[in-house]
N, C-alpha and C positions, 0 to 999 in steps of 0.2 A: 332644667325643666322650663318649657314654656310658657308664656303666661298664659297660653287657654287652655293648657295641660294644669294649671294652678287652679283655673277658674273651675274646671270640671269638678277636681280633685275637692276645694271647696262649699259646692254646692252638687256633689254625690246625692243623687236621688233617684228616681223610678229609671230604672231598666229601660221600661216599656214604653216609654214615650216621652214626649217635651212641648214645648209649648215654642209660639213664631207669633209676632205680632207685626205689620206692616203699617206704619202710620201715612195714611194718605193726606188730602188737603186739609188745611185749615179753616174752617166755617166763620162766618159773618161775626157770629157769638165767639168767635177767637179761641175754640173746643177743635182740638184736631183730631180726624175721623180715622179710627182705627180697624184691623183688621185681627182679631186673636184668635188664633185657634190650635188644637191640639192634635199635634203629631204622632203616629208613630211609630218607635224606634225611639235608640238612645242617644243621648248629646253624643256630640263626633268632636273631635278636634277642628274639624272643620269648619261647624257651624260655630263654634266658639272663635274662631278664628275672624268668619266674615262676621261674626257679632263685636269683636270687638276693632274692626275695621270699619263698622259703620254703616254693613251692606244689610244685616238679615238679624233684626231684636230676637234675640233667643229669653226661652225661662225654662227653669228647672223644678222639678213635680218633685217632691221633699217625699212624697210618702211612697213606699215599695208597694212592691203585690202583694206584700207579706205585711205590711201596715207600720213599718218599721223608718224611719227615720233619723237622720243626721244632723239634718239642720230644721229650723223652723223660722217663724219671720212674724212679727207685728208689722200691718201695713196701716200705716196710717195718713190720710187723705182728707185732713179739713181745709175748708177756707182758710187760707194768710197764714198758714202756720210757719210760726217761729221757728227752724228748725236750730238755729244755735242755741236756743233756750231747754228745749227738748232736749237736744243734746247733751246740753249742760244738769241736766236732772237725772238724765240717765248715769252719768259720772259719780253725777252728786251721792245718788244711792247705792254705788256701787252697782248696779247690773250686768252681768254679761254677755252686755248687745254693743252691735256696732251697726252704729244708723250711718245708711248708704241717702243720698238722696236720690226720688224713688221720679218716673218720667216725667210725672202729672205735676212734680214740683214737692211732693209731701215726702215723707220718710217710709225707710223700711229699716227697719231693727230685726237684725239678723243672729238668732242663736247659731252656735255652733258646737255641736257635742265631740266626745269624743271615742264615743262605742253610738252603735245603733240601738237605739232605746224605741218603744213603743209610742206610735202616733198620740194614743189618747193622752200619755205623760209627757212628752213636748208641750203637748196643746195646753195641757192642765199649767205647766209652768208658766207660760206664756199668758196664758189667761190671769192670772195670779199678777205678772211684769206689768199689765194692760189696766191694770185695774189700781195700783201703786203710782203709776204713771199719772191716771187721771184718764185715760183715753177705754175706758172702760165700753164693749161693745165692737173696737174697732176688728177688720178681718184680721185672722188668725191661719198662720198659714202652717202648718197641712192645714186644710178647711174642715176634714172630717179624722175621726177617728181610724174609723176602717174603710174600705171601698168595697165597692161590691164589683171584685175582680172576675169572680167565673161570668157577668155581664155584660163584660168589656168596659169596664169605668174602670180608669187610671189616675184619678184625682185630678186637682186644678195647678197650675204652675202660676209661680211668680216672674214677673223679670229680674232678670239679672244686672249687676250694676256695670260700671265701664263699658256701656255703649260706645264705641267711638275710641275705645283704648282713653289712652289721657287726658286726651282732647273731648272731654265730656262732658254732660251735666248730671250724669250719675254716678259721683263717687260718695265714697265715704269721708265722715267725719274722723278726725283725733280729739283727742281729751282737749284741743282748745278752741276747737270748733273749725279746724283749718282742712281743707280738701287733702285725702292722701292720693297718693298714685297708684297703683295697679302694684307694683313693687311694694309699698309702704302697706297697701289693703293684706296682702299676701302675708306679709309679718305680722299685721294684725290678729289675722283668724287664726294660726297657730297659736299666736297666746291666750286668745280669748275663748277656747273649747276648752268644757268644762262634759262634769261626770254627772252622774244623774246625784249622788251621792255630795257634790258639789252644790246642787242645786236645792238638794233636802237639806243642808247645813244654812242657806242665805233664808235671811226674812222681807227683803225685798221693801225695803222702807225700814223707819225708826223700829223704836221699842213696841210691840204691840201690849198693851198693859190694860185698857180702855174698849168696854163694850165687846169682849169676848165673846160672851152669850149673848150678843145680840144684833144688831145690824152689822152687819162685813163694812160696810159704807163709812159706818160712823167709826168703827176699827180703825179702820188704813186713814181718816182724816188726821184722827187722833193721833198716829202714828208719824206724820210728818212735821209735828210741832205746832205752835201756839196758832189758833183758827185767825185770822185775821179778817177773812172777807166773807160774805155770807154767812154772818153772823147769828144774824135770826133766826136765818132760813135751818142752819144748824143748829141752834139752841131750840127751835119750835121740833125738829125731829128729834131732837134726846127726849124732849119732855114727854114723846110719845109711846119710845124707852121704858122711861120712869115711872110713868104710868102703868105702864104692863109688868115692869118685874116690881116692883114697891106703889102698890095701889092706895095703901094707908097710909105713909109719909113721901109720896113721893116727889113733892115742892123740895122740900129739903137734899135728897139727892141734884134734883134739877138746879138748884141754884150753888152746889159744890162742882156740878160741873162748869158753871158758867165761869166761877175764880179759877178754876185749873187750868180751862182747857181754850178760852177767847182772850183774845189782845189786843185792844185792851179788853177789858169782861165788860158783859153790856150795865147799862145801868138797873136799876132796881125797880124804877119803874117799867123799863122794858121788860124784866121778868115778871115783871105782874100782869103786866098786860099779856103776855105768850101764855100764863098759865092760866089767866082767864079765860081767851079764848080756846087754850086743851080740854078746860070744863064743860064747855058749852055740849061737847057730844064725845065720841068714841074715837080719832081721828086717827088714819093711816099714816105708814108714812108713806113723804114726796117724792116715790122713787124716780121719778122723770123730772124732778128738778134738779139743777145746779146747785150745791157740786156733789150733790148723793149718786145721782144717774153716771158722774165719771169715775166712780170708784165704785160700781154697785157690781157682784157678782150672785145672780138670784140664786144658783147649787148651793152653795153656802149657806146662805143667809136662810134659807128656807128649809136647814137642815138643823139649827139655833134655838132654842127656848124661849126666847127674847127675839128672834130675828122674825121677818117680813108674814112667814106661816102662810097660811090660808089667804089673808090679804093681799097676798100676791099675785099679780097678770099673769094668769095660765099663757097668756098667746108665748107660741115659741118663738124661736130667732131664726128665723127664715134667712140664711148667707144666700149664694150666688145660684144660678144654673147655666148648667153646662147640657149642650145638644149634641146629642150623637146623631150624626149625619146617617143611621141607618133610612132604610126603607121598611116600615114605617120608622118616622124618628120615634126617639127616647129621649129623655129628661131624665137629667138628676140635678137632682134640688138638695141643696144642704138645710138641713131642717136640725136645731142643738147640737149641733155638728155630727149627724148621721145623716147618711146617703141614703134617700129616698128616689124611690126609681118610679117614673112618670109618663102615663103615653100623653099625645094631647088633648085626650078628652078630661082626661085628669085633673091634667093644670088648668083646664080651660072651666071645668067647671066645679066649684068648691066645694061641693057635697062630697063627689067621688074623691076630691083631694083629702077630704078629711077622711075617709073612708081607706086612703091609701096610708095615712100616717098610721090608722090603727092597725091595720092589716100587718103594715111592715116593721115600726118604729113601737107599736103596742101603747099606744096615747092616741087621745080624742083632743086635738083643740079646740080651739072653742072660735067658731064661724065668726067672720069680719061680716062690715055690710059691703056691700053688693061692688060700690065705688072704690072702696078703699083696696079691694082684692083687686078689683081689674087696672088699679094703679100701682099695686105691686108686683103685677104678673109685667105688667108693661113693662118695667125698670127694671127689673129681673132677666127681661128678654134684650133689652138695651143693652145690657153688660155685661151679656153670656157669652160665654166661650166655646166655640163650636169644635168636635171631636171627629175626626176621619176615622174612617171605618175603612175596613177590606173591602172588595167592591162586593163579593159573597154575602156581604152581608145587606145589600141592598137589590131591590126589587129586580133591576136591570142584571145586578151581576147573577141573579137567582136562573134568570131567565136565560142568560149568555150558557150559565154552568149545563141549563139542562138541555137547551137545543144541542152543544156540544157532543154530551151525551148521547142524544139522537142519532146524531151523524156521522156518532164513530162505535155504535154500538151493531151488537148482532145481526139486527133486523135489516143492516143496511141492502139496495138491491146487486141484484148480480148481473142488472142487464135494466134498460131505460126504463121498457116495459113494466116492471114492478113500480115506478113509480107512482103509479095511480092506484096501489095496492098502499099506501100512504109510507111506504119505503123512501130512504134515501138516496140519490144514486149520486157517484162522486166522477168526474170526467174532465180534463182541461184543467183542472187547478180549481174546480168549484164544485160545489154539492148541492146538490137541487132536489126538492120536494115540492109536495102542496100543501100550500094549507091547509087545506083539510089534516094533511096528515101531522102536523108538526101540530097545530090546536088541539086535534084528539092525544097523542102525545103527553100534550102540555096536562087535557084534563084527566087524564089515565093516572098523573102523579101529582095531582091538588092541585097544580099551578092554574088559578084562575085570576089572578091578578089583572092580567092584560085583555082586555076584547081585540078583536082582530087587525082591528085600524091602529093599536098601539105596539101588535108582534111587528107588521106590515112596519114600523117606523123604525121599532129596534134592530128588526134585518137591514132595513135600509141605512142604516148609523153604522151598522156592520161592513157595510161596502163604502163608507165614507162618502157617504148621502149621493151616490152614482145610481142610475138603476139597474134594478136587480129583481127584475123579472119577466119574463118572456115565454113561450112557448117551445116545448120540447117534443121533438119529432118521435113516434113511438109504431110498430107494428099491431094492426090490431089481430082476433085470432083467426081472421081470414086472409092474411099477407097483407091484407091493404094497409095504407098509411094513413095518419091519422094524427093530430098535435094535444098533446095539455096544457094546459096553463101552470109554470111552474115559478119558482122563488129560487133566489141562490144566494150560498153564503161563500166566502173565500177557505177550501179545503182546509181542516186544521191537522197542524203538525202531524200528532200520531197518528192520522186519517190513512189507510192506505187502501188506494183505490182498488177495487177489485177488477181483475181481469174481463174486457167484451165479453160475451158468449152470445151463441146466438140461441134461439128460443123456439124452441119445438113449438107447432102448432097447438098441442094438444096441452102444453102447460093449460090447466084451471086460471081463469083471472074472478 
C-alpha cells in the first residue's frame, strides 16, 4: 500500500469534503500568510500524493455527516513550546496520542480509534487528555459535536502531517522525542488505536483521590504528585474549598492539605497569612489563574458540590468560524462546541448573536462590551476557514440556473418576430431576448436580486466579457421592416432551436 493510501487510511474522515491550505509570502513580522479553505469532495490519492510532494497542504475533516468519527486531534499552538517536553509527559502518563509537529511549529496530538465512535465522545476524551496535560482550552479537533449537515456545513479540518514526505517539518514524535518517518508514523497509528472501552478504563494522570467534590482543577493538580510551584496560588484555592465543604473547622482541613499535597509545604506562617486573608470576605476561586486555568474543565466542575457552581463565568467558549462562500454568506461559529449558524448581521451585531445562541443552542450568554466583541469577531475572521459552495448556491449561479431555464423552456419563439413578445428566440448558435423580457421572467419567479445593469453584467460574463447585444431585424404586421434591441446568450446544450417559419400577417402581436 502506498503511503498516501496509509495516510488516507489513517486520517478516515468526512466523505464530503477536505480542507487545502496554500501558504503564500512571509510578512515583515515573520507570520506567513496563508490561504485555508474548504473543499468539496473526498481526499483522493492524489491530493495526498501532491501533499506529500510538497505541492498542495491537504487536511482531513474527522467528523462524518453522520457525526461519527475515527480520529480526533488536540491542537496545540502557544508561544516557545517545548515540544520534547510535551512529549515527554504525554509518555509519561501514558496517553494514546502521537504528537505530529503541527506547521506553525506547535503540536498536534492525534487520537486514533478503532471503531467509529460519536464526535461528542472523542471530544469528551480529548477534552479530559487537554486538561491532564495542562493545556486546558486548547482547539479540540472535531471542533463540534454534531454539524448541521442538511445546511451544507461539513465541519473544520486539520492538517495533516508529512508535508513534503520525509523531507519535513511535520512529523511525529517517538517515545524519545526523535522524528519518525512516514513508514515508522504508519507503524505507530496501528498500535496506538484504542476502543472507546480502552479509553473508559484510562485515568489519564495519577491516582485521583483528592478534591472529588470539588474543583476538577484542584483534582488532576493533585493527581500528578507533590505541588511544587504555585504554591500559594494553590493553597489560597483549597482554602476556598474548605471553606465551602467544612465552614466550622475548615483551617484544619486546609493546613492537612498543605503537609500532603506541597513540596516542600509552605510554612506556617504562610498559612496564616492565606487564611487570614480567606476571612476577610467570601472569595471565589482563580479560575483564570496559573495553573487552575490549565487544568480547569467548567462541565465538570460546575456539576460538583464543592466545585466552581454559580460563581462561574457564564461567557461561552466561542472556538473558530468558518464562511460558506454562499450568496448571501453564512457563518458558523463554534460556540461549546455546537454549531451555530450566522448571517452577517448576526455576527455583526451582538444583540441578534445573542438572540441566535438562544434560538438555536437554547442559552442566553451574557453580552461583552462593545470593544471586546468587535475584537473577537475580528480574530475570528482572521483565522476562518472559508467553505466552497455549488455555484447554485450562490446569487450568480441562481441567476445563470434561471435565465437557462428561460431559454430552453416552453415559451421559447417560433420565429424572430415573437421576440418582442418577451419570448426567446435561438438562431446561429445564440439566443436572443429583451430585457424586458428576461427581467419580467426573472420577477414572475422572485428573482429580484439583480437590478438591470447587474443582469446586463452577468450576460456579459456569459459571453466572456465580448459584446452581446445588438439589434434584431424583425417584420412588423404591415411587411415592413423594422429592428429591436436585443441581448444574446451562447445557445445551451439541451437548447434545440426551432425551425424558421414565416409569419402570417394576421398573427396578434
Amino acid at each position: 500500500m502506498s503511503d498516501a493510501k496509509k495516510l488516507i487510511e489513517a486520517f478516515e474522515g468526512s466523505g464530503a469534503a477536505h480542507g487545502t491550505t496554500v501558504v503564500g509570502r512571509t510578512g515583515r513580522n515573520g507570520k506567513a500568510e496563508s490561504d485555508s479553505r474548504v473543499v468539496r469532495g473526498a481526499l483522493t490519492e492524489e491530493k495526498i500524493q501532491a501533499h506529500i510532494e510538497g505541492k498542495m497542504g491537504v487536511g482531513s475533516i474527522p467528523i462524518t455527516q453522520d457525526n461519527m468519527c475515527k480520529f480526533g486531534a488536540l491542537d496545540i499552538d502557544t508561544y516557545d513550546l517545548d515540544l520534547k517536553a510535551l512529549n515527554d509527559k504525554v509518555h509519561e502518563m501514558k496517553l494514546p496520542l502521537i504528537m505530529c509537529r503541527s506547521k506553525s511549529g506547535g503540536a498536534h496530538l492525534y487520537l486514533f480509534t478503532k471503531d467509529w465512535e460519536p464526535a461528542a465522545l472523542v471530544r469528551e476524551y480529548l477534552t479530559e487528555m487537554s486538561v491532564a496535560l495542562g493545556y486546558s482550552g486548547c482547539e479540540i479537533f472535531p471542533k463540534q459535536d454534531k454539524i448541521l449537515a442538511d445546511r451544507g456545513d461539513v465541519g473544520n479540518f486539520i492538517n495533516m502531517p508529512y508535508f513534503g514526505g520525509d523531507i519535513t517539518t511535520r512529523y511525529a514524535l517517538d517515545a524519545k522525542g526523535d522524528s519518525m518517518t512516514m513508514a515508522q508514523f504508519h507503524k505507530a497509528v496501528g498500535k496506538a488505536r484504542v476502543s472507546a472501552s480502552d479509553l473508559d478504563a484510562m485515568s489519564f494522570g495519577g491516582e485521583r483521590s483528592h478534591f472529588t467534590d470539588g474543583p476538577y482543577c484542584l483534582e488532576v493538580i493533585a493527581s500528578q504528585g507533590a505541588v511544587t510551584e504555585f504554591r500559594n496560588i494553590f493553597m489560597f484555592n483549597v482554602g476556598v474549598y474548605c471553606r465551602f465543604k467544612w465552614p466550622d473547622d475548615w483551617k484544619k482541613h486546609h493546613e492537612e492539605y498543605n503537609r500532603m499535597l506541597c513540596s516542600p509545604a509552605l510554612e506556617a506562617g504562610e498559612i496564616v497569612d492565606l487564611q487570614k486573608s480567606l476571612m476577610k470576605k467570601d472569595y471565589f476561586l482563580q479560575c483564570e489563574v496559573c495553573p487552575l486555568k490549565d487544568h480547569c474543565d467548567k462541565t465538570i466542575c460546575k456539576s460538583r458540590p464543592f466545585g466552581i457552581g454559580s460563581s462561574a463565568p457564564d461567557a461561552p467558549e466561542v472556538g473558530g468560524l468558518t464562511i460558506m462562500l454562499s450568496e448571501p454568506r453564512m457563518y458558523f461559529m463554534d460556540v461549546n462546541g455546537q454549531r451555530l449558524q450566522l448571517s452577517v448581521e448576526q455576527l455583526q451585531n451582538q444583540t441578534l448573536w445573542q438572540r441566535s445562541c438562544m434560538d438555536q443552542l437554547s442559552m442566553m450568554p451574557p453580552l461583552m462590551k462593545a470593544n471586546d466583541w468587535q475584537q473577537m469577531v475580528n480574530s475570528l475572521m482572521e483565522k476562518s476557514v472559508k467553505m466552497e459552495v455549488p455555484e447554485e448556491l450562490t446569487i450568480s449561479g441562481q441567476f445563470k440556473e434561471l435565465l437557462t431555464n428561460y431559454c430552453t423552456s416552453r415559451i421559447r419563439a417560433v420565429a424572430p418576430e415573437e421576440i418582442s413578445m418577451g419570448k426567446p428566440w435561438t438562431e446561429d448558435g445564440l439566443t436572443k431576448f429583451t430585457m424586458s423580457g428576461i427581467t419580467q421572467f426573472l420577477k414572475n419567479r422572485g428573482f429580484t436580486e439583480y437590478n438591470r445593469a447587474e443582469i446586463q453584467e452577468q450576460i456579459k460574463g456569459m459571453n466572456d466579457g465580448m459584446d452581446c447585444y445588438g439589434h434584431q431585424a424583425i417584420r412588423k404586421e404591415d411587411g415592413s421592416r423594422t429592428s429591436i434591441r436585443v441581448w444574446w446568450v451562447p445557445a445551451f446544450e439541451n437548447e434545440t432551436a426551432l425551425q424558421n417559419v414565416e409569419i402570417d400577417n394576421d398573427i396578434p402581436f
